[in-house]
C-alpha positions as CSV (number, residue, x, y, z in Angstrom):
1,X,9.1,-8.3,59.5
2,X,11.6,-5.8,61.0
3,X,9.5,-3.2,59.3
4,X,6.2,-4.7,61.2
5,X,8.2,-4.4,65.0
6,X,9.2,-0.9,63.7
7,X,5.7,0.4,62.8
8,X,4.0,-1.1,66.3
9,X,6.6,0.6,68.4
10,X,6.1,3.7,66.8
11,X,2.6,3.8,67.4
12,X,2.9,4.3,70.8
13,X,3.9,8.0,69.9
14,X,0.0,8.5,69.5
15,X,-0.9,7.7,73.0
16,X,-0.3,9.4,76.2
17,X,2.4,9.2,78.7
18,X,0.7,7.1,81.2
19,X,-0.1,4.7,78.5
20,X,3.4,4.5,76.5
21,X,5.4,3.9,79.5
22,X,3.2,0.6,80.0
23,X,2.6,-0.4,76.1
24,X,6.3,0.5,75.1
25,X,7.9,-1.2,78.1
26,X,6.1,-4.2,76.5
27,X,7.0,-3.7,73.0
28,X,10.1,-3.1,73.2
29,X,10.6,-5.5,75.2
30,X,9.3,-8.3,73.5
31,X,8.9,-7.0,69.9
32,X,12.5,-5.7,70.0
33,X,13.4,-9.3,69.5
34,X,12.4,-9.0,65.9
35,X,15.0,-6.2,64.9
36,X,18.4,-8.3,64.1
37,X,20.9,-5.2,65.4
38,X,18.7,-4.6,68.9
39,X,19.0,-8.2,69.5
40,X,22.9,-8.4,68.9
41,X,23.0,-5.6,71.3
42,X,21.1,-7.1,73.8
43,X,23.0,-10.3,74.1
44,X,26.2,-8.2,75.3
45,X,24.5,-7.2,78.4
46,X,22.7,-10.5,78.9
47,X,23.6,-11.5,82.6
48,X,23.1,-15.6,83.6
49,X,21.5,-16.2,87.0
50,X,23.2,-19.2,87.8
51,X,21.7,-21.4,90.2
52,X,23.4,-23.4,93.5
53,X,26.9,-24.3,92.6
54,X,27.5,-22.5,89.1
55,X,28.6,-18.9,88.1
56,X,27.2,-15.9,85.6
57,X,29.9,-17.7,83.3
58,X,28.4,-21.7,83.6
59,X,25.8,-21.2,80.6
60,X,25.3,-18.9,77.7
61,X,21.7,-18.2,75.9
62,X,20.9,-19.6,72.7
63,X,21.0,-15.9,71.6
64,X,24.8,-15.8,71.6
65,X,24.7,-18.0,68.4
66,X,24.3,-15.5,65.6
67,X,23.5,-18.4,62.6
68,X,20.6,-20.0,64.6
69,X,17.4,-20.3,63.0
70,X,15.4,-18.2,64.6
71,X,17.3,-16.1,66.5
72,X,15.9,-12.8,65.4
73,X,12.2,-13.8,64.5
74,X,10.5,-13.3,61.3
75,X,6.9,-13.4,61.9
76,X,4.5,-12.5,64.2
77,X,1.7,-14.3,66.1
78,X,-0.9,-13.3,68.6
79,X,-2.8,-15.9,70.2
80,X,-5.9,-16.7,72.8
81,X,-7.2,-19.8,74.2
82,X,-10.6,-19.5,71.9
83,X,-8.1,-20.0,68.9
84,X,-7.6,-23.2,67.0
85,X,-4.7,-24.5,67.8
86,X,-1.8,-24.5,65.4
87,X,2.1,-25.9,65.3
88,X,4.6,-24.1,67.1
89,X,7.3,-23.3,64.6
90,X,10.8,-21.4,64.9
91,X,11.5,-17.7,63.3
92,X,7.8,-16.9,65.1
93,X,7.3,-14.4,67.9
94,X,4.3,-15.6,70.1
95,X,2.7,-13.0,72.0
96,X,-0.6,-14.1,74.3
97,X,-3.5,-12.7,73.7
98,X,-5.0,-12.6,77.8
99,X,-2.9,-10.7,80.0
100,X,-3.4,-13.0,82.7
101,X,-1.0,-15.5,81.1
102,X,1.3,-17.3,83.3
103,X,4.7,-17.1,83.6
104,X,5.8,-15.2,80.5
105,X,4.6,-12.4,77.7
106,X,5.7,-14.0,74.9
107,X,8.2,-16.7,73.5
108,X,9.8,-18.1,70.5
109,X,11.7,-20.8,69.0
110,X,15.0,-21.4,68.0
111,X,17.1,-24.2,66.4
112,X,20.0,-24.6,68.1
113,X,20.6,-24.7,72.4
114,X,23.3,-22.8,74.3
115,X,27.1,-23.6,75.5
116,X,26.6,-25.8,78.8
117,X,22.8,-26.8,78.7
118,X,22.4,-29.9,80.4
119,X,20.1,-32.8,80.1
120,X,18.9,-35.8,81.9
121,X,21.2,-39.0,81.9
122,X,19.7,-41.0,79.2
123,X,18.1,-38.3,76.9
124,X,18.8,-37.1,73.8
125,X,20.8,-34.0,74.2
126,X,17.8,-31.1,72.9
127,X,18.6,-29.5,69.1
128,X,15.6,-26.7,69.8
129,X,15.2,-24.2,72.7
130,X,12.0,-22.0,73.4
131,X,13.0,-18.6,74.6
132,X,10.4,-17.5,76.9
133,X,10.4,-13.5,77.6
134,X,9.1,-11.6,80.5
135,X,9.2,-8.3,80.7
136,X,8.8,-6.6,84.3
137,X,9.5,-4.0,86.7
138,X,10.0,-6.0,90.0
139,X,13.5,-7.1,91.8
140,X,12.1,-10.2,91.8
141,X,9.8,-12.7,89.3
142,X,9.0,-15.2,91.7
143,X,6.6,-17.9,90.1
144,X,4.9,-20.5,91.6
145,X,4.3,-24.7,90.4
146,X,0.4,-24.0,89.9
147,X,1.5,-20.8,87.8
148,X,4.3,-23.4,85.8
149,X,1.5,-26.1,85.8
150,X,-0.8,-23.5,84.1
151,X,1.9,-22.6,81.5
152,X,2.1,-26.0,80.2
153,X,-1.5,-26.7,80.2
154,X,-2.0,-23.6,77.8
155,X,1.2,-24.6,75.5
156,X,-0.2,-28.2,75.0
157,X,-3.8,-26.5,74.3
158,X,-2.4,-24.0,72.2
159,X,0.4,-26.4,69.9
160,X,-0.5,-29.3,68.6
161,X,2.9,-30.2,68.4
162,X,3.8,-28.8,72.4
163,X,3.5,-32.8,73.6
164,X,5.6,-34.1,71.4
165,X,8.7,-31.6,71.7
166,X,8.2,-30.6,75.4
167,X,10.4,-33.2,76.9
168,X,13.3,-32.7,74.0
169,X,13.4,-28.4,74.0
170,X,16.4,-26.8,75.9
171,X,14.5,-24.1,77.9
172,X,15.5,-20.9,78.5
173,X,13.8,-16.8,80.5
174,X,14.9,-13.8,79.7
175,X,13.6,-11.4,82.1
176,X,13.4,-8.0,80.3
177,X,13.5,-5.0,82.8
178,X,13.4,-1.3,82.7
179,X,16.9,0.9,82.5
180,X,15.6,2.4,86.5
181,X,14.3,-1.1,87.5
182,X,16.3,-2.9,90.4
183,X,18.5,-5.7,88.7
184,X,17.1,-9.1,89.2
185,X,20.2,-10.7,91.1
186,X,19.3,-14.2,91.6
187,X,18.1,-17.2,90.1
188,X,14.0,-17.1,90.2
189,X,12.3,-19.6,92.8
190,X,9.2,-21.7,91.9
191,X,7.2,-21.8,95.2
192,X,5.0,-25.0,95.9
193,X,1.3,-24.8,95.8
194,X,0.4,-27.8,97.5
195,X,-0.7,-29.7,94.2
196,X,0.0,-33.2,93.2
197,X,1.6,-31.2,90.1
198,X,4.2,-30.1,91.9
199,X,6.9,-32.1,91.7
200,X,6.5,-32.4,87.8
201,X,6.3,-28.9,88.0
202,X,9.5,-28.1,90.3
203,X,11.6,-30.4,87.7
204,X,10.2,-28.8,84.5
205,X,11.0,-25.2,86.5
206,X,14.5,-26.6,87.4
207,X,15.5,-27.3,83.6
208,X,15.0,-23.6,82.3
209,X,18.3,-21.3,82.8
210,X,17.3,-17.9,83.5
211,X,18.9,-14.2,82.0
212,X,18.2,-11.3,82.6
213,X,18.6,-8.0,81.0
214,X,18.2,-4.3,81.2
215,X,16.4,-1.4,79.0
216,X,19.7,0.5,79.4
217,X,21.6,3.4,77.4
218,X,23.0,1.4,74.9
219,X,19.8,-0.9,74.1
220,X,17.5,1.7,74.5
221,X,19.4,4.6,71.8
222,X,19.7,1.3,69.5
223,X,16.2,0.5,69.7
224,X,15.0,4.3,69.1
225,X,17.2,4.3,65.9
226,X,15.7,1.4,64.7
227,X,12.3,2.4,65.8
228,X,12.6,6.3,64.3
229,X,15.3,5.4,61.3
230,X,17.8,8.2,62.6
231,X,21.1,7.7,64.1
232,X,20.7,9.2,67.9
233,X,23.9,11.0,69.1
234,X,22.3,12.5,71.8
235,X,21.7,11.8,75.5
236,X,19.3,9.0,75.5
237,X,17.3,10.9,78.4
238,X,16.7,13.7,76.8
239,X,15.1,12.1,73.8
240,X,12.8,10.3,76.0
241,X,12.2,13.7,77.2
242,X,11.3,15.2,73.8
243,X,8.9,12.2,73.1
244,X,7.0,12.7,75.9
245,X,6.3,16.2,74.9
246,X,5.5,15.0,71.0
247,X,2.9,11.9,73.3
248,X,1.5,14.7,74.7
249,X,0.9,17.0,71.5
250,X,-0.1,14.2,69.4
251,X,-3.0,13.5,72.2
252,X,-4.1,16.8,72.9
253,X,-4.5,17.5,69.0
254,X,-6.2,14.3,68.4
255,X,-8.8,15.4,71.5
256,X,-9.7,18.6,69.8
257,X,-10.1,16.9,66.6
């Protein structure tokens, strides 16, 4: 399945510029989580955004385990609300379908939960956590309680087994950003809407610890190794320079063809 993540991100060599910097943002981003060595390298630069009263060092992601099941996904699934719905299962990348999907691009499951996740007084402590992945340009990710609302609605429609885990999962974000983005500092807030979901909302919001990290040098020369099969000694900038002149050949020769 490495192989699969490998072959999609090099198909964006066959598009132009315009396009790749959109479709690769998103492909590495998300489908990076597939290739074993990219995701070891990404957990060293993963940064906690603690909220009121903790620190970057209060919780660790799930990712820092490297014997979890489904860590490093195996498999690959796109879905869309017209689908049937099936069971959500660990070592599975799922990547909606609409790209009006709230909250996140993507998710998967793992069987194990961080150091320091927490749980209601009275619950079992969770055994599973859904890594939810957003990849995105902006400072800040800002969601709202209708958006969260919405995300759940679409998990229940599109799981058959969402109801019955949702309230035992340890929940995690990882907000995936560009290597020039602005570094998202601070824990994301979930504004009201003025729904009678939003207090349900607010709490499920409240659970999920939030990381974020960057496209930078070292991630980025990893992932074009993996992606290209070549070990990169070079400036990282510059080979993103040379691709964009092969994006550009490769498109003018397929328009003449």
């Amino acid at each position: 399945m490495e192989d699969f993540a490998k072959r999609e991100l090099r198909r964006d060599v066959l598009v132009s510029f315009e396009e790749r910097c959109v479709s690769t943002l998103e492909a590495s981003g998300l489908q990076a989580f597939m290739i074993g060595s990219v995701v070891t390298e990404v957990v060293r630069h993963l940064k906690y955004l603690p909220r009121e009263g903790e620190t970057e060092r209060s919780r660790s992601s799930v990712l820092c385990r490297p014997a979890a099941r489904g860590r490093v996904p195996t498999m690959f699934h796109r879905f869309s609300s017209a689908d049937t719905p099936v069971e959500m299962v660990a070592e599975c990348l799922y990547k909606p379908a609409e790209k009006n999907f709230p909250v996140v691009g993507g998710f998967f499951l793992v069987d194990a939960v961080g150091e320091g996740v927490s749980f209601p007084e009275g619950a079992e402590a969770p055994t599973q956590t859904i890594v939810l992945l957003q990849v995105t340009r902006a400072r800040n990710q800002r969601t709202s309680t209708c958006k969260v609302c919405r995300l759940r609605e679409r998990l229940a429609a599109s799981f058959i087994n969402w109801r019955e885990m949702e309230s035992r999962l340890s929940y995690e974000i990882i907000y995936v950003q560009h290597a020039n983005s602005a570094a998202i500092a601070t824990r994301q807030r979930c504004g009201r809407s003025g729904t009678v979901s939003d207090l349900a909302s607010e709490r499920f919001w409240g659970g999920v610890d939030q990381f974020r990290v960057k496209l930078e040098a070292p991630i980025a020369k990893l992932l074009l190794q993996e992606i290209y099969d070549v070990k990169i000694t070079e400036d990282v900038a510059a080979i993103v320079r040379d691709l964009r002149g092969v994006n550009i050949t490769a498109v003018a020769g397929a328009d003449s063809e």
